[in-house]
N, CA, C and O atoms as CSV, one atom per row, in Angstrom:
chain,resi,resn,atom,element,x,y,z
A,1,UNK,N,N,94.829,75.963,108.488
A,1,UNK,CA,C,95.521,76.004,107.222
A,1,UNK,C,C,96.657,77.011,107.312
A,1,UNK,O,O,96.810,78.015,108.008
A,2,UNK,N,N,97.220,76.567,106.613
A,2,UNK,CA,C,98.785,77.452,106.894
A,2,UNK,C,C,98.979,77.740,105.068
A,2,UNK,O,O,98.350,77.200,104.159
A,3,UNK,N,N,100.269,78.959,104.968
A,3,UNK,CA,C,100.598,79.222,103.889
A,3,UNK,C,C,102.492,79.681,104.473
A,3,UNK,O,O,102.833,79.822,105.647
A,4,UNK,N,N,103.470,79.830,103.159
A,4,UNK,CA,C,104.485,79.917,103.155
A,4,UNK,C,C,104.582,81.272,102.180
A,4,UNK,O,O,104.169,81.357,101.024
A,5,UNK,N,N,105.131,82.131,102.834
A,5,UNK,CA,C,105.239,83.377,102.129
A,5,UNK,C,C,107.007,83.799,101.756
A,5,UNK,O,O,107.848,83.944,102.642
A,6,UNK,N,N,107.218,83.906,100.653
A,6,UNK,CA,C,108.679,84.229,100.647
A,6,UNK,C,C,108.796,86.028,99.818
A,6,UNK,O,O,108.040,86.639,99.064
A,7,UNK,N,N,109.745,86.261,100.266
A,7,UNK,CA,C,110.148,87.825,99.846
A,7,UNK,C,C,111.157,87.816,99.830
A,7,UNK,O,O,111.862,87.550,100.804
A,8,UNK,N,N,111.744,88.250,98.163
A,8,UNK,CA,C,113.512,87.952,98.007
A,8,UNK,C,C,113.409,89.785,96.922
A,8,UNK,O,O,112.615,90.343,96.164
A,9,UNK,N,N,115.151,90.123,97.707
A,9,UNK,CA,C,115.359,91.569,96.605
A,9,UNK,C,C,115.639,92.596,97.358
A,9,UNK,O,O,115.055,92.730,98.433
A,10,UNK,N,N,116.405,93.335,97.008
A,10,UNK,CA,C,117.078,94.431,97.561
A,10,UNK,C,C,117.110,94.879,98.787
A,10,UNK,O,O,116.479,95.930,98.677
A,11,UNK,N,N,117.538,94.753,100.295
A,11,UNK,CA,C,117.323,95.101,101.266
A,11,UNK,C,C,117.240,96.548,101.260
A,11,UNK,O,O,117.865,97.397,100.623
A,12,UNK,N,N,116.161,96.635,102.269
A,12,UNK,CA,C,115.497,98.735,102.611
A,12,UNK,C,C,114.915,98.379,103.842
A,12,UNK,O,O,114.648,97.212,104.132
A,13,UNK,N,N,114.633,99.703,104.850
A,13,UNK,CA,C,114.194,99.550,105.455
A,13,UNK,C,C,112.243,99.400,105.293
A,13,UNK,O,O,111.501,100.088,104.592
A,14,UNK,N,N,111.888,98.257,106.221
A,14,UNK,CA,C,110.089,98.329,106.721
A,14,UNK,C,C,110.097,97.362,105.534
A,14,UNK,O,O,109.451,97.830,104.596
A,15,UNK,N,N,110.597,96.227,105.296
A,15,UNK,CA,C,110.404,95.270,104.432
A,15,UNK,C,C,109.489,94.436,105.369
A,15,UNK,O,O,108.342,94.280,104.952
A,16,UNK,N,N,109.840,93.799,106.721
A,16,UNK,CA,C,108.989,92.740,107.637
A,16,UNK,C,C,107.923,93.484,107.866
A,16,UNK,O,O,106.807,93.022,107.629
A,17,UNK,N,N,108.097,94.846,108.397
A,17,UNK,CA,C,106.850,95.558,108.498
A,17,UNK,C,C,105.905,95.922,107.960
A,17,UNK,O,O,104.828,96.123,108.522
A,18,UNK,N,N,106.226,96.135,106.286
A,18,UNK,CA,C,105.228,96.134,105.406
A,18,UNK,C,C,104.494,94.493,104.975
A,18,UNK,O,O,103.266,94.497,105.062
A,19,UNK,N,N,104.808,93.821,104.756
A,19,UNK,CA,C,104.277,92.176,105.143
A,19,UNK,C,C,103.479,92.029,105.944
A,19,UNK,O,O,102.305,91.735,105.716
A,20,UNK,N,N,104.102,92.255,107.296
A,20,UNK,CA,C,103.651,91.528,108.276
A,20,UNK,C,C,101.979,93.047,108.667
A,20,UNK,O,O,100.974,92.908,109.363
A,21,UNK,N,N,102.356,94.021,108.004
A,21,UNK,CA,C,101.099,94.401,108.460
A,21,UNK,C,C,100.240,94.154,107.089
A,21,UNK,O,O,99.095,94.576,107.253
A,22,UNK,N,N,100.377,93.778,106.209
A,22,UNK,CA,C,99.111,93.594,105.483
A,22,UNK,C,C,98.353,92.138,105.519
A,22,UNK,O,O,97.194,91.800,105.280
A,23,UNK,N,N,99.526,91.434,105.926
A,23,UNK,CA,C,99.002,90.042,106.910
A,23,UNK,C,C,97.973,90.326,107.826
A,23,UNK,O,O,96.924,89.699,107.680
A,24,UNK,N,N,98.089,91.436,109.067
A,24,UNK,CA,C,97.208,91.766,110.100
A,24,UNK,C,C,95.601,92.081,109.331
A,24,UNK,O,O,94.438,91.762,109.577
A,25,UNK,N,N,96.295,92.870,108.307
A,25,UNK,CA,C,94.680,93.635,107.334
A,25,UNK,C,C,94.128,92.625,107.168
A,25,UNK,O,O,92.910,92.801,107.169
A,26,UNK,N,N,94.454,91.474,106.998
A,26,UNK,CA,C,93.825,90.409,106.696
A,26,UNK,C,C,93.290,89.242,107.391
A,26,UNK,O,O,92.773,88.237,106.902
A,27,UNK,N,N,93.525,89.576,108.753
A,27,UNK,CA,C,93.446,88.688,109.644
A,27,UNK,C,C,94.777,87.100,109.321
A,27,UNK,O,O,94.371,85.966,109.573
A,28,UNK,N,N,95.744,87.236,108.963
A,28,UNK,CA,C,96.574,86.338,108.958
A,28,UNK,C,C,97.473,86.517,109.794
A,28,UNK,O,O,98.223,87.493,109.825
A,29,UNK,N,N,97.474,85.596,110.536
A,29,UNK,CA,C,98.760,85.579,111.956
A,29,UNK,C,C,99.949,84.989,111.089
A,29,UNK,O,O,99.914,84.284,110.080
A,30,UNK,N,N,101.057,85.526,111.840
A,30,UNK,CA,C,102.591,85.364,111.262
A,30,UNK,C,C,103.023,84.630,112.327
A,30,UNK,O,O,103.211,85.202,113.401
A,31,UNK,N,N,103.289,82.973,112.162
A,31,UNK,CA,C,103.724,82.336,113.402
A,31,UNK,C,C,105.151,81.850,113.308
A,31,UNK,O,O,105.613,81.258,114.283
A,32,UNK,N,N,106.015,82.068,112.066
A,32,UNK,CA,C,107.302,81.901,112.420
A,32,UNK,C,C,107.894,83.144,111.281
A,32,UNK,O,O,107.094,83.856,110.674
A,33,UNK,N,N,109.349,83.268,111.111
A,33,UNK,CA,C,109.856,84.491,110.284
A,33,UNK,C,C,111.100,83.892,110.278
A,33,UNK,O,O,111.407,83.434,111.379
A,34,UNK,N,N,111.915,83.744,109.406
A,34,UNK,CA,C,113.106,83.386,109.287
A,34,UNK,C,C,113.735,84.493,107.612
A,34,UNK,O,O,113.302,84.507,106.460
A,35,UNK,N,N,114.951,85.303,108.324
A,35,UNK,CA,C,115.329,86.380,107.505
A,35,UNK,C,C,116.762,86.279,107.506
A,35,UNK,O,O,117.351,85.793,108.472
A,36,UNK,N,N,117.587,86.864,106.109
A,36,UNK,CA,C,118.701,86.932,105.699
A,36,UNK,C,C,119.094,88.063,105.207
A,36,UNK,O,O,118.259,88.695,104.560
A,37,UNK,N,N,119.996,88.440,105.315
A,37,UNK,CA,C,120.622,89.643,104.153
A,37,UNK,C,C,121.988,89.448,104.081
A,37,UNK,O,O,122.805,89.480,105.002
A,38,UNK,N,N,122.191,89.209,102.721
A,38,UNK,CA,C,123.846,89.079,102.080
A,38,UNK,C,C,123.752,90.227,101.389
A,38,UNK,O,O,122.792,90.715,100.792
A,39,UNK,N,N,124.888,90.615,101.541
A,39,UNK,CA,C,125.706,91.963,101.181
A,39,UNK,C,C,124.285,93.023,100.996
A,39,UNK,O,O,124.127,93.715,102.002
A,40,UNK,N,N,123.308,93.246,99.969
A,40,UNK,CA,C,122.264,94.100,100.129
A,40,UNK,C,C,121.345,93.356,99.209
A,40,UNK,O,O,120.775,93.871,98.247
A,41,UNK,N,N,121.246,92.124,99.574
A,41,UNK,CA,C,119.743,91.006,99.056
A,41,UNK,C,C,119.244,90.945,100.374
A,41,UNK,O,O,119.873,90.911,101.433
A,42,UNK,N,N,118.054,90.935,100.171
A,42,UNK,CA,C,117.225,90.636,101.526
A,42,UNK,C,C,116.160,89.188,100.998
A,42,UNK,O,O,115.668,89.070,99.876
A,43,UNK,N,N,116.019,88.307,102.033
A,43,UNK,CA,C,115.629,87.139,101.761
A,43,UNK,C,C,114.761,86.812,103.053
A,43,UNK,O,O,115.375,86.783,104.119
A,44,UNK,N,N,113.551,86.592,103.062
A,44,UNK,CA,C,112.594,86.431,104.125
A,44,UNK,C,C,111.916,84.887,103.830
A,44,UNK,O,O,111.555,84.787,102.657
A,45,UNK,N,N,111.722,83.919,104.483
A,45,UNK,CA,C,110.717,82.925,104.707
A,45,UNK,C,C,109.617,83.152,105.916
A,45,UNK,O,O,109.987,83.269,107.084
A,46,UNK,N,N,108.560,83.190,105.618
A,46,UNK,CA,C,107.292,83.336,106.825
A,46,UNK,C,C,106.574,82.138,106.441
A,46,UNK,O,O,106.495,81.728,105.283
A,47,UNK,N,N,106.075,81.615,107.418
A,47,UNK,CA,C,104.937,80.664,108.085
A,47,UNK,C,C,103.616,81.414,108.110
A,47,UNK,O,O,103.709,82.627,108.301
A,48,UNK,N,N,102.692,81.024,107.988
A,48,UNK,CA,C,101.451,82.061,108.739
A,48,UNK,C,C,100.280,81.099,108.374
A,48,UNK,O,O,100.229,80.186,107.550
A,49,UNK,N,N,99.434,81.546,109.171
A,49,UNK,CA,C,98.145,80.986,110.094
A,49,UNK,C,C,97.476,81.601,108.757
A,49,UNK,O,O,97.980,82.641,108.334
A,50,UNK,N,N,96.557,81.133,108.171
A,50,UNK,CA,C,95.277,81.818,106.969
A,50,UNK,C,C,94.018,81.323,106.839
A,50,UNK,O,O,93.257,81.475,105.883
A,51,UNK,N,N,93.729,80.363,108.450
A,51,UNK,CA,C,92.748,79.852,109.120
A,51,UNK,C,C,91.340,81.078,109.074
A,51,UNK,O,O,90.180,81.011,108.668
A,52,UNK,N,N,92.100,82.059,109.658
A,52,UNK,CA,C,90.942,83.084,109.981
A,52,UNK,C,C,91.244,84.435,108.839
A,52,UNK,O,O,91.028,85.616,109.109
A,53,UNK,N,N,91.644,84.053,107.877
A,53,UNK,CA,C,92.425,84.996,106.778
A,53,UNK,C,C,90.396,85.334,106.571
A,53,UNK,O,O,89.497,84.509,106.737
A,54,UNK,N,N,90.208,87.531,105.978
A,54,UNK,CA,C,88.810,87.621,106.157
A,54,UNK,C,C,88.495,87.800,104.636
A,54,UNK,O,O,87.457,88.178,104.094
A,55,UNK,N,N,90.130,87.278,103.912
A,55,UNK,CA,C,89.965,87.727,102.516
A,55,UNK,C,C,89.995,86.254,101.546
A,55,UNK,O,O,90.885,85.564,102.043
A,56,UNK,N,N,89.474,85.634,100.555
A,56,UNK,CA,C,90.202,84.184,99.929
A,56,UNK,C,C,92.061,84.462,99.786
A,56,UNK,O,O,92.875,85.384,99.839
A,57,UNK,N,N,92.006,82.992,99.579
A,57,UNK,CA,C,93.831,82.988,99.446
A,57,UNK,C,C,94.002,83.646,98.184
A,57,UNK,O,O,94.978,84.389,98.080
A,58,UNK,N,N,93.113,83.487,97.056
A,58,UNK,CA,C,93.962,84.100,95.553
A,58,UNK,C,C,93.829,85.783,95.905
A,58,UNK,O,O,94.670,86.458,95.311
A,59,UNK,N,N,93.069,86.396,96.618
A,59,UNK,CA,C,93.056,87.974,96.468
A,59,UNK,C,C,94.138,88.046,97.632
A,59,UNK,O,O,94.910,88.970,97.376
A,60,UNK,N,N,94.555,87.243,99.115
A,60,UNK,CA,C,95.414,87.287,99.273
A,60,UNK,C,C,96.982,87.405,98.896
A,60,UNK,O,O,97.729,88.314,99.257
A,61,UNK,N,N,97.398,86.041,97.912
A,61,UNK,CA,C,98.207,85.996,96.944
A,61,UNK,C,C,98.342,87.666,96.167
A,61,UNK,O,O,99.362,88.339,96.311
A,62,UNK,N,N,97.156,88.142,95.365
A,62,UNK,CA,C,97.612,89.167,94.333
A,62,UNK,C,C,97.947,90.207,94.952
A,62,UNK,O,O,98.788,90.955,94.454
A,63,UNK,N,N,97.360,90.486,96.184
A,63,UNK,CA,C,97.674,91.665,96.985
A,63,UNK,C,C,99.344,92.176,97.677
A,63,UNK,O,O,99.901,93.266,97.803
A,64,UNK,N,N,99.762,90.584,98.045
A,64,UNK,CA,C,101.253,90.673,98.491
A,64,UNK,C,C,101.746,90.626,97.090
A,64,UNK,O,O,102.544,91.550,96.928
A,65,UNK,N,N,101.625,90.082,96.262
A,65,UNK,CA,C,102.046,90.210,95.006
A,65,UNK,C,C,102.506,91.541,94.412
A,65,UNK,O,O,103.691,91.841,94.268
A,66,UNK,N,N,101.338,92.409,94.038
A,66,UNK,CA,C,101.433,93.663,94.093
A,66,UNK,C,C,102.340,94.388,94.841
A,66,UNK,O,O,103.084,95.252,94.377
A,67,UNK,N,N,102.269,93.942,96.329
A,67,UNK,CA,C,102.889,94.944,96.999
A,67,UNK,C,C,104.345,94.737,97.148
A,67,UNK,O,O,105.212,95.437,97.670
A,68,UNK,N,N,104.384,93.610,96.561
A,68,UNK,CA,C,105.878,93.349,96.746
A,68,UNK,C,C,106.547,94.264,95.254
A,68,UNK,O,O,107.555,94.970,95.290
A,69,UNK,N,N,106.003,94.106,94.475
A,69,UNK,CA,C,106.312,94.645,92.618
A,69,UNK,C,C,106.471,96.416,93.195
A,69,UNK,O,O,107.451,96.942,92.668
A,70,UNK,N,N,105.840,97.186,93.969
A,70,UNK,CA,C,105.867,98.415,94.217
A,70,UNK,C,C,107.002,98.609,94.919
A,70,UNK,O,O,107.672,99.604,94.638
A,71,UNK,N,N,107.448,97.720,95.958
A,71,UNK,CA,C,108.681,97.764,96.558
A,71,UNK,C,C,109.738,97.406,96.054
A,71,UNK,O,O,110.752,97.377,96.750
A,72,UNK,N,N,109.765,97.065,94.799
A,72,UNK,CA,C,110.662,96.372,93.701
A,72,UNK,C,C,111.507,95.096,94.350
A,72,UNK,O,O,112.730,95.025,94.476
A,73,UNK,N,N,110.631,94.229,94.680
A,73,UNK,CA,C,110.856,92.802,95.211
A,73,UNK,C,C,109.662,91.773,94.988
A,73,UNK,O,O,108.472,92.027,94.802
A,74,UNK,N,N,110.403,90.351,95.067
A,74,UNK,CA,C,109.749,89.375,94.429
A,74,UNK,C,C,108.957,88.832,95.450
A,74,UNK,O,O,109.682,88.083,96.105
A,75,UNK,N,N,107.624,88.851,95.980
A,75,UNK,CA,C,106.943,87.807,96.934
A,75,UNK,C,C,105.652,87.062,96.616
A,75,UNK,O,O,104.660,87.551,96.074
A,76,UNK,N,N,105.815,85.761,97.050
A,76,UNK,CA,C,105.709,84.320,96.696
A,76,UNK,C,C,104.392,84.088,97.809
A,76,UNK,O,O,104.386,84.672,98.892
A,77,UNK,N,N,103.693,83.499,97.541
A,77,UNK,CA,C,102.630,82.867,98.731
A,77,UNK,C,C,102.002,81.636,98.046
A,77,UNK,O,O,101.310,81.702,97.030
A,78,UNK,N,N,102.336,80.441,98.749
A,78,UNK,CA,C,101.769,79.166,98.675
A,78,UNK,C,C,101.382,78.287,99.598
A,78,UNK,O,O,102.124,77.932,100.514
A,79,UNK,N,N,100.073,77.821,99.419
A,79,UNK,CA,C,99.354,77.030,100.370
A,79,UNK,C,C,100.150,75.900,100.939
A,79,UNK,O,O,100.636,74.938,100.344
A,80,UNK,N,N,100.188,76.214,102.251
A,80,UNK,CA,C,100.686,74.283,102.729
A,80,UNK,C,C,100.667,72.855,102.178
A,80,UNK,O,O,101.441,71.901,102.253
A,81,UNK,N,N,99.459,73.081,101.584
A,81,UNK,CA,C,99.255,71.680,100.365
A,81,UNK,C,C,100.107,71.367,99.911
A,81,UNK,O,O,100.780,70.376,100.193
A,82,UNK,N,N,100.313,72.302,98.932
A,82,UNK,CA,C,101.572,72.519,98.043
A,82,UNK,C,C,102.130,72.608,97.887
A,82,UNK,O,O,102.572,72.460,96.748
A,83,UNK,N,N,102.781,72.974,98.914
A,83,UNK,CA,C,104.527,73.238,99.818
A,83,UNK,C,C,104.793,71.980,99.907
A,83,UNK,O,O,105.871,71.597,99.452
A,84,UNK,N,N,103.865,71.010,100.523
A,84,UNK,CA,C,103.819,69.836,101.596
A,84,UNK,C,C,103.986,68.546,99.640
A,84,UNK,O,O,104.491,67.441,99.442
A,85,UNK,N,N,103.513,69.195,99.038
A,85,UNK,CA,C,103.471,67.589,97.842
A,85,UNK,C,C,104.260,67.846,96.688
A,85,UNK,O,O,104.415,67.152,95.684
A,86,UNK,N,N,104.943,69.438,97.121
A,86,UNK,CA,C,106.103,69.489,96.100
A,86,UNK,C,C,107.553,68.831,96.887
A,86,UNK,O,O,108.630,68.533,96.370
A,87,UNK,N,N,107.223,68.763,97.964
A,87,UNK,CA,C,108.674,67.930,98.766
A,87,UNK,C,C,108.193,67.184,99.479
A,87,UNK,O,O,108.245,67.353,100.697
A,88,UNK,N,N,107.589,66.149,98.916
A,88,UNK,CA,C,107.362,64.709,99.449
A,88,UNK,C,C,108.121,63.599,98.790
A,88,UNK,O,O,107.976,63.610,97.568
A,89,UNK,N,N,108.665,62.921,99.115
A,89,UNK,CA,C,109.253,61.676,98.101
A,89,UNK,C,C,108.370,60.773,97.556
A,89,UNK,O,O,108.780,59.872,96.824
């Protein structure tokens, strides 16, 4: 099972790093990363593995949630399902 994680808002430094390690806390592998920054927006798309995730997806979800609101940025986490049947024709 896979999930799509997005993080949009003010570029700073240890934005991938703070993500990508609370992903690890969780046993979620990060298998692709695709990142932007215009003028000082920072804009991240991640892929990730939540096969062996040691936490459920909704305490997953609230946790990046949270941590994104402390860093004063917006991040998003949605199941593949759902990714996959909101852009289907």
């Amino acid at each position: 099972m896979r999930a799509v994680i997005t993080v949009l808002g003010k570029d700073m430094v240890g934005i991938l790093a703070k993500v990508s390690t609370k992903c690890a806390e969780y046993d979620v592998n990060v298998i692709e990363v695709t990142q932007s920054i215009l003028q000082d927006l920072f804009a991240m798309i991640m892929m990730v593995d939540i096969s062996k995730s040691s936490v459920p997806f909704d305490e997953l979800v609230d946790s990046l949630k949270a941590m994104g609101e402390e860093m004063g940025m917006t991040v998003h986490v949605m199941h593949e399902d759902i990714f996959n049947s909101m852009h289907r024709i």
